[in-house]
TORKOL-4160 file (C-alpha; in steps of 0.2 Angstrom, whole numbers, padded with zeros to 4 digits, m for minus):
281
<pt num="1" X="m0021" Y="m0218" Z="m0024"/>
<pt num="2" X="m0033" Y="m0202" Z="m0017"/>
<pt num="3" X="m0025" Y="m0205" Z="m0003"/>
<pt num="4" X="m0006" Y="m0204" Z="m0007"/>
<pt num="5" X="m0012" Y="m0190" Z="m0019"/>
<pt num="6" X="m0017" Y="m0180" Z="m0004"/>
<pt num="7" X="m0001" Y="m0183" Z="0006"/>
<pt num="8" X="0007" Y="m0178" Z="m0009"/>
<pt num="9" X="m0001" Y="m0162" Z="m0011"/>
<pt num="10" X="0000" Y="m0158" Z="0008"/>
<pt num="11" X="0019" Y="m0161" Z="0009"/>
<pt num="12" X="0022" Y="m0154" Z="m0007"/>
<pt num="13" X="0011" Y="m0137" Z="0002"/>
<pt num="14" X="0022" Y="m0137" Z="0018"/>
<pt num="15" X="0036" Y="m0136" Z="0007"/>
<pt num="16" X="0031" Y="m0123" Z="m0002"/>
<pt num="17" X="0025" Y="m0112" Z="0012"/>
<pt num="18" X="0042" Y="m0119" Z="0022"/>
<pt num="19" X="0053" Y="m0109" Z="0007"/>
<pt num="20" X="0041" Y="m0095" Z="0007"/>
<pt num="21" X="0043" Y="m0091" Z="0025"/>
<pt num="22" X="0061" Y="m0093" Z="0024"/>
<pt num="23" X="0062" Y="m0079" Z="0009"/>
<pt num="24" X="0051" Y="m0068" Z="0020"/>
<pt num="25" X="0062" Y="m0069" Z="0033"/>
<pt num="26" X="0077" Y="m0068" Z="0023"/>
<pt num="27" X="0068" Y="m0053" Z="0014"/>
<pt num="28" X="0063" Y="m0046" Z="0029"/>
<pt num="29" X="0076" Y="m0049" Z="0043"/>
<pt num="30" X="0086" Y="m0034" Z="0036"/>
<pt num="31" X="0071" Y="m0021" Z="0035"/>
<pt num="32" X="0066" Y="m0027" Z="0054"/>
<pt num="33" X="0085" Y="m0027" Z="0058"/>
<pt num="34" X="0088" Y="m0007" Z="0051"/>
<pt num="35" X="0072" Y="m0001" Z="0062"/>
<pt num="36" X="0079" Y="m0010" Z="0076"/>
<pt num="37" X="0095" Y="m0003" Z="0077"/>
<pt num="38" X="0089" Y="0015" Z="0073"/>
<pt num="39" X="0079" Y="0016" Z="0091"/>
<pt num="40" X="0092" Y="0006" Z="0099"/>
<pt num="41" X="0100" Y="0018" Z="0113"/>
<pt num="42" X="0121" Y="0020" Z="0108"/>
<pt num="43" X="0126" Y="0007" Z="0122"/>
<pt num="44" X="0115" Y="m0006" Z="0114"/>
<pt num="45" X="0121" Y="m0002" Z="0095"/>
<pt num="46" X="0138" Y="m0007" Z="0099"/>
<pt num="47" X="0137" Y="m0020" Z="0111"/>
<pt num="48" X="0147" Y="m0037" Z="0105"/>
<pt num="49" X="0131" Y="m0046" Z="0109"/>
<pt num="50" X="0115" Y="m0044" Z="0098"/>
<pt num="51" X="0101" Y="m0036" Z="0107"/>
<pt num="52" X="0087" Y="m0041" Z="0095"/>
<pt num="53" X="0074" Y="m0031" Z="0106"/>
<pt num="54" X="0079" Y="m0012" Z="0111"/>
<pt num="55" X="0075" Y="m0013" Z="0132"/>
<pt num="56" X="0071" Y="0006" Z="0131"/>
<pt num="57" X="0066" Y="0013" Z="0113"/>
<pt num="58" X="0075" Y="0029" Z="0108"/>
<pt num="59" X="0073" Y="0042" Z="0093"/>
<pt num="60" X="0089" Y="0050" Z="0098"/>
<pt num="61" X="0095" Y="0044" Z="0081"/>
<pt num="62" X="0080" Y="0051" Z="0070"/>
<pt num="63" X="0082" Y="0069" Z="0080"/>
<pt num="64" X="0099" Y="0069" Z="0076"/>
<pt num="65" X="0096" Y="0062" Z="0057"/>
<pt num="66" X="0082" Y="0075" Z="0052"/>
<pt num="67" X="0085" Y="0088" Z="0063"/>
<pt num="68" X="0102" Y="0092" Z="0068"/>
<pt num="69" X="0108" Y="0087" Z="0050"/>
<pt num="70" X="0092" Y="0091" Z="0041"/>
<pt num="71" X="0089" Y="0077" Z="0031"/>
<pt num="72" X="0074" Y="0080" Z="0024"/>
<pt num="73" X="0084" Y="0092" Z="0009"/>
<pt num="74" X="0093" Y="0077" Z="0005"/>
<pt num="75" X="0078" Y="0069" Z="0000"/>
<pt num="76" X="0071" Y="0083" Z="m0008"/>
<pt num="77" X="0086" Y="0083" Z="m0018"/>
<pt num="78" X="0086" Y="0065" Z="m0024"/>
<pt num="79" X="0070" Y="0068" Z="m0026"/>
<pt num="80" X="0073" Y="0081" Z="m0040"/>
<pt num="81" X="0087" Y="0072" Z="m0049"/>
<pt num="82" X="0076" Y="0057" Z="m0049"/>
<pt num="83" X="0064" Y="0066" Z="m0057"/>
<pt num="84" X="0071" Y="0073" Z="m0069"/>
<pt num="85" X="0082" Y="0059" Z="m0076"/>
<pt num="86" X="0065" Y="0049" Z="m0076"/>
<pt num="87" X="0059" Y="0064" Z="m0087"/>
<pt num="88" X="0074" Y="0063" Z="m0099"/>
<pt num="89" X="0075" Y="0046" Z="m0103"/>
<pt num="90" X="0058" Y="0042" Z="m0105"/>
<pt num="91" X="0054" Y="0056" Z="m0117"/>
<pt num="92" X="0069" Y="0052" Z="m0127"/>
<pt num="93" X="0069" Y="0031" Z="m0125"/>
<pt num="94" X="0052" Y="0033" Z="m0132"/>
<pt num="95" X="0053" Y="0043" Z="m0146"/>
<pt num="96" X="0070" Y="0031" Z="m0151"/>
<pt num="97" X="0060" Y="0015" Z="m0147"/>
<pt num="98" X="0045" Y="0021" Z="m0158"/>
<pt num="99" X="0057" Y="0025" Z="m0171"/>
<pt num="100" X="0065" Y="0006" Z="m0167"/>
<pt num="101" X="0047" Y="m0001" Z="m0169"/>
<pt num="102" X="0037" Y="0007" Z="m0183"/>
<pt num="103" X="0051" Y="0017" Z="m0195"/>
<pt num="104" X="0056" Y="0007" Z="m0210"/>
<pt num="105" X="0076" Y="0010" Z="m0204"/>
<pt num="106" X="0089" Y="m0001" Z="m0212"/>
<pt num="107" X="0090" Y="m0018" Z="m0204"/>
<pt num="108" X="0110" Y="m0014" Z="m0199"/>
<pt num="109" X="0106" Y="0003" Z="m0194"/>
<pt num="110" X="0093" Y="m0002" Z="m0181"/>
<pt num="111" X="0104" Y="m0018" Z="m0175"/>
<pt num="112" X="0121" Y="m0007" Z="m0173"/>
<pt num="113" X="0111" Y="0002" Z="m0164"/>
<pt num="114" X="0102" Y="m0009" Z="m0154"/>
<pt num="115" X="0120" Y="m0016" Z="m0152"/>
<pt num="116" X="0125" Y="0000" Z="m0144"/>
<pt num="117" X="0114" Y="0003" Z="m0132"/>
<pt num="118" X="0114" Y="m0014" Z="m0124"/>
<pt num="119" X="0133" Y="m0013" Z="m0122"/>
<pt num="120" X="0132" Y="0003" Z="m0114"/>
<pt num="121" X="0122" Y="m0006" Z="m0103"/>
<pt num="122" X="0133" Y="m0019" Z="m0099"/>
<pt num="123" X="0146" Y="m0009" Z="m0097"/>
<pt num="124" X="0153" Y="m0005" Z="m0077"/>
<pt num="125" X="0148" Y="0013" Z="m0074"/>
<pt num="126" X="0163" Y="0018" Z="m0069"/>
<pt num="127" X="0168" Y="0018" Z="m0084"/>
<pt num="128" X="0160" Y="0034" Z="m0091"/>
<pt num="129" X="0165" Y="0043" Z="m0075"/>
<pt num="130" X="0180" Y="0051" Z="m0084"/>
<pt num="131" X="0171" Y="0057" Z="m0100"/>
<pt num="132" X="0156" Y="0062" Z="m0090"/>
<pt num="133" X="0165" Y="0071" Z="m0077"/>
<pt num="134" X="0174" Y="0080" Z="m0094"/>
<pt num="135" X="0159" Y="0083" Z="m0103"/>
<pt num="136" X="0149" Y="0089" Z="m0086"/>
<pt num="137" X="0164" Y="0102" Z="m0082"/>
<pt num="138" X="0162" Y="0110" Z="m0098"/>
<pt num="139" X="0147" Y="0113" Z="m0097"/>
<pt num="140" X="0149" Y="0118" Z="m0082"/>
<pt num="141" X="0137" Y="0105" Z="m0074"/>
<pt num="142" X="0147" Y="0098" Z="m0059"/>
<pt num="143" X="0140" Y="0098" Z="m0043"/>
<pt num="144" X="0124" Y="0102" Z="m0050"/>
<pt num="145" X="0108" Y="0089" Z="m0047"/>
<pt num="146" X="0104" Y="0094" Z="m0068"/>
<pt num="147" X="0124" Y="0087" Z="m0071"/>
<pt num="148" X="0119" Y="0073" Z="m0060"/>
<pt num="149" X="0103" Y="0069" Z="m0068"/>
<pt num="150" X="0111" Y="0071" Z="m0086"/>
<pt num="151" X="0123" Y="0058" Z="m0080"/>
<pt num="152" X="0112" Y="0045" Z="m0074"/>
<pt num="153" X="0105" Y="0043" Z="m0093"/>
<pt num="154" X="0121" Y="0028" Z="m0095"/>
<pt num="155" X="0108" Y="0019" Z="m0082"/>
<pt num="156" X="0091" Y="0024" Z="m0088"/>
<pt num="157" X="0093" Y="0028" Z="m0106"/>
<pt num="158" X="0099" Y="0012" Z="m0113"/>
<pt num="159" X="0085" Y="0002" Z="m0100"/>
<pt num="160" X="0071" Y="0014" Z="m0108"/>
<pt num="161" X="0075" Y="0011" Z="m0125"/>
<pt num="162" X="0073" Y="m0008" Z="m0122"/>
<pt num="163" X="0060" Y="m0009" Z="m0109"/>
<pt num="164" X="0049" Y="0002" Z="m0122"/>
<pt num="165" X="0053" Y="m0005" Z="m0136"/>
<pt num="166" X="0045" Y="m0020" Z="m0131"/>
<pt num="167" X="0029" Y="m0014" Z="m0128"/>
<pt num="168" X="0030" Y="m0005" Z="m0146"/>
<pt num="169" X="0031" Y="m0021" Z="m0155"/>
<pt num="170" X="0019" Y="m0031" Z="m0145"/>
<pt num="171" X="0005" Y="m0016" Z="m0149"/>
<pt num="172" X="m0004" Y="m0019" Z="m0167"/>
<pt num="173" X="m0002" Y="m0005" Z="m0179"/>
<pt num="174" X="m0019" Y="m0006" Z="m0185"/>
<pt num="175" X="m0026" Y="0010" Z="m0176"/>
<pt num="176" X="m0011" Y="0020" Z="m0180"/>
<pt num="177" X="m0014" Y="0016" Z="m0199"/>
<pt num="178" X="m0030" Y="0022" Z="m0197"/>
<pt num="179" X="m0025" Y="0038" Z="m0191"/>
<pt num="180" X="m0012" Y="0041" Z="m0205"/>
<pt num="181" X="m0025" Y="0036" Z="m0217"/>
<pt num="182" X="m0037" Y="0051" Z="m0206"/>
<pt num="183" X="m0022" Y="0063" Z="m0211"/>
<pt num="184" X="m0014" Y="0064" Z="m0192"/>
<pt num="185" X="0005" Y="0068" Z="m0192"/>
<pt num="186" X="0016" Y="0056" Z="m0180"/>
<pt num="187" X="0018" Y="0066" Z="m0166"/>
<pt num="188" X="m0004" Y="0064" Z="m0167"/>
<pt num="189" X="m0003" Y="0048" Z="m0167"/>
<pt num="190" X="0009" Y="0046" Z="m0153"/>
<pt num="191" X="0000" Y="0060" Z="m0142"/>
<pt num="192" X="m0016" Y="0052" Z="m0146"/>
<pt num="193" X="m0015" Y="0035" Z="m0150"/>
<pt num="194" X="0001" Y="0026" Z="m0147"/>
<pt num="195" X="0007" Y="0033" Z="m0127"/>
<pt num="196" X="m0013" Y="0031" Z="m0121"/>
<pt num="197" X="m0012" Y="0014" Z="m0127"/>
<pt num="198" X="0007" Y="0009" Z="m0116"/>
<pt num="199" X="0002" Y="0022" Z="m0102"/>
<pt num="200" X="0007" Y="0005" Z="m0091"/>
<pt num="201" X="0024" Y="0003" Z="m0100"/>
<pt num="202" X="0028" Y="0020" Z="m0097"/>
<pt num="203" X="0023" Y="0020" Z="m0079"/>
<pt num="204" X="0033" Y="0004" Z="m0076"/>
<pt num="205" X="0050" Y="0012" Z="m0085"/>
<pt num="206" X="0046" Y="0027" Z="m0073"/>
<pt num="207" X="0047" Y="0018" Z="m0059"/>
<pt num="208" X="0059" Y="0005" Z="m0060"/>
<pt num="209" X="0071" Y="0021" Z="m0067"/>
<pt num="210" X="0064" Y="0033" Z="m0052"/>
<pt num="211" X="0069" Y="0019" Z="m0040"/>
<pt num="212" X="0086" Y="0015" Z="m0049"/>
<pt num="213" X="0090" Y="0034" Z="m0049"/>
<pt num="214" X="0086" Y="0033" Z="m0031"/>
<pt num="215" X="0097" Y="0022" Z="m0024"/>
<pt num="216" X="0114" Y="0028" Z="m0036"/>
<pt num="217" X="0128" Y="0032" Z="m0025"/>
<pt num="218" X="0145" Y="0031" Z="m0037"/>
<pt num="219" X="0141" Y="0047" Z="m0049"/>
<pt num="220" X="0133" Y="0057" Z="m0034"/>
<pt num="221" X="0148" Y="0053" Z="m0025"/>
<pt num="222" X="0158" Y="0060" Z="m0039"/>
<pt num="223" X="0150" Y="0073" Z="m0047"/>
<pt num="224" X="0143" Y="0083" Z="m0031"/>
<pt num="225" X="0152" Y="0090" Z="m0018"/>
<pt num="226" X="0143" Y="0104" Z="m0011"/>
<pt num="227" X="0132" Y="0097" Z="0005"/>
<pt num="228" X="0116" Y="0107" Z="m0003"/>
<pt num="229" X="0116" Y="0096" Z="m0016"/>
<pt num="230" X="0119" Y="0079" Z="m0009"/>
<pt num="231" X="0108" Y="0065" Z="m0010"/>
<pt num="232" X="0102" Y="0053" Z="0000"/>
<pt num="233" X="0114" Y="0038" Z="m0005"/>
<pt num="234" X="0132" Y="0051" Z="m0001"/>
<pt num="235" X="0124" Y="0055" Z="0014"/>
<pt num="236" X="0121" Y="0039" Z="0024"/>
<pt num="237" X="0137" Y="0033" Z="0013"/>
<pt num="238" X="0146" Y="0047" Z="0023"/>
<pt num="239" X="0140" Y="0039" Z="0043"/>
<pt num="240" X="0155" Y="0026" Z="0040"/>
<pt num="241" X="0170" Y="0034" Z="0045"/>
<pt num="242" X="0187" Y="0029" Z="0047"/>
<pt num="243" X="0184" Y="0030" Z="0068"/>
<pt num="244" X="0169" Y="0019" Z="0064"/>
<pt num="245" X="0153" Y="0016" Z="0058"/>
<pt num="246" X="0137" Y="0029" Z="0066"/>
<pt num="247" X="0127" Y="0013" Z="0066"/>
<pt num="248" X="0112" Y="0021" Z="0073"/>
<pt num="249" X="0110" Y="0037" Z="0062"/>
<pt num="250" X="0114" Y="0024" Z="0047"/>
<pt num="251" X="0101" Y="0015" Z="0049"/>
<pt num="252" X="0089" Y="0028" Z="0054"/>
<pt num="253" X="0092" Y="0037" Z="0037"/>
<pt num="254" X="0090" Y="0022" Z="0029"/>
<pt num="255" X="0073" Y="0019" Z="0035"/>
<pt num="256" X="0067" Y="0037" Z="0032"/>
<pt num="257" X="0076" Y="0037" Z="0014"/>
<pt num="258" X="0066" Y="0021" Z="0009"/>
<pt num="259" X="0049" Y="0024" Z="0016"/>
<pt num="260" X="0046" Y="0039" Z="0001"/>
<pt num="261" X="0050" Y="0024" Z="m0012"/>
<pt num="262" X="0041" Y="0010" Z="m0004"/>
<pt num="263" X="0025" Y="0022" Z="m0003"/>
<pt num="264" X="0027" Y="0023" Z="m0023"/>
<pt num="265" X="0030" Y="0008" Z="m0027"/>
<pt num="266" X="0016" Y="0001" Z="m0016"/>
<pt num="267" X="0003" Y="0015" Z="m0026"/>
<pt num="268" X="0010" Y="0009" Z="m0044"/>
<pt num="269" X="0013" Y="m0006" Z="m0043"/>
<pt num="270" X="m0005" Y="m0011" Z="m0052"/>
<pt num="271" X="0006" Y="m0002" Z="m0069"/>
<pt num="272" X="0020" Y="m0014" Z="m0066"/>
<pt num="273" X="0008" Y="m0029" Z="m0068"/>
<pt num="274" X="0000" Y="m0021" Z="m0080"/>
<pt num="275" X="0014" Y="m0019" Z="m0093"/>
<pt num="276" X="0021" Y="m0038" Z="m0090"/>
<pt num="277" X="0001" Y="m0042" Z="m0095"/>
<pt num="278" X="0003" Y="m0033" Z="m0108"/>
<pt num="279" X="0019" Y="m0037" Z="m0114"/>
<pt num="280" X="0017" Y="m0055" Z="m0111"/>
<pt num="281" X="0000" Y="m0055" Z="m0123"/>
């Protein structure tokens, strides 16, 4: 029985790192694929047979990427938009979450609301493009990264509101009892108590809206047209043409447009595991 127990486990091992190594590869092929094609020389990009290994490595593509079309303002751009819509809908998720939590709302007021917020999410986006686009053009916000920040709050707003909410409820009110009983105001006890204490939860909902933000490409598409506002997602959206796809430049903004992401999510990723310890407590 030790015996069978031990071919058991060591099949049931192989197995495991057998699926494993096919997620990697399966995660991975495409990231390896992308920085392939972007030294690729043009002859071997379009080639009908795949050339998994570039014979004579070439940044042609990265030259013509972040010199020739300067680049590097796009990203700065998304940056900022990103930013700034992290900014807006954290601060306001998590004063409306904190209300959600520990205000003594009506019971149908807080679930209409709730209510509200969750369909908005589930919505398609496209469906606020008209009204945005109405709302942004009066005051005159088109084809501004502030407009385009503004807009973004139909992705991050409602994600914020439940994401924090969450971590409200599952922190014990004792401490901020104590302070009221001390004579400290709400906006005290949030500054000093209640955001110290999810400083993980607000770090998660930062970046998981940072990296949503990052990627958007339908309201960028729409609500900027000026090329010194672009962002990164028009951009390489804008290397398939109707005489063909720029395969090379694609990929090679691509690559560059992730790296500044993966660098921040590899440095925060310690408050993503963080919050779901917490949450999960």
């Amino acid at each position: 029985m030790i015996v069978m127990g031990g071919k058991t486990s060591k099949v049931e091992k192989i197995a495991f790192y057998t699926v494993l190594a096919l997620v990697m590869v399966l995660v991975l092929f495409p990231i390896y694929w992308m920085a392939v094609t972007s030294i690729k020389t043009e002859g071997e990009v379009i080639t009908e047979v795949p050339v998994w290994i570039p014979t004579v490595a070439t940044l042609e593509h990265y030259k013509e990427v972040i010199i020739d079309m300067e680049f590097v303002k796009y990203i700065v751009n998304t940056a900022i938009v990103s930013v700034i819509a992290v900014l807006i809908s954290l601060i306001t998720g998590a004063f409306a979450a904190y209300a959600l939590a520990r205000l003594p709302l009506p019971a149908k007021l807080a679930s209409s609301f709730l209510f509200f917020v969750l369909l908005i999410r589930m919505l398609p986006s496209g469906a606020f493009v008209i009204p945005l686009y109405l709302i942004l053009d009066r005051l005159n916000l088109i084809n501004t990264l502030l407009g385009l920040a503004i807009a973004y709050q139909v992705y991050t707003l409602p994600y914020s509101i439940w994401l924090l909410l969450g971590f409200f409820r599952a922190l014990p009110s004792e401490l901020e009892e104590a302070a009221m009983v001390d004579g400290a105001s709400r906006l005290i006890i949030l500054k000093d108590v209640v955001f110290p204490m999810i400083a993980p939860g607000l770090a998660s909902t930062a970046i998981l809206n940072f990296i949503m933000c990052w990627g958007e490409y339908l309201y960028a598409l729409i609500f900027l047209s000026s090329p010194d506002v672009l962002t990164v997602s028009v951009v390489i959206g804008g290397f398939i043409t109707e005489y063909g796809t720029l395969w090379g430049e694609l990929c090679a903004a691509a690559l560059l447009s992730s790296l500044p992401v993966l660098a921040f999510s590899f440095y925060v990723q310690k408050y993503i595991i963080r919050s779901y310890m917490m949450i999960s407590k």
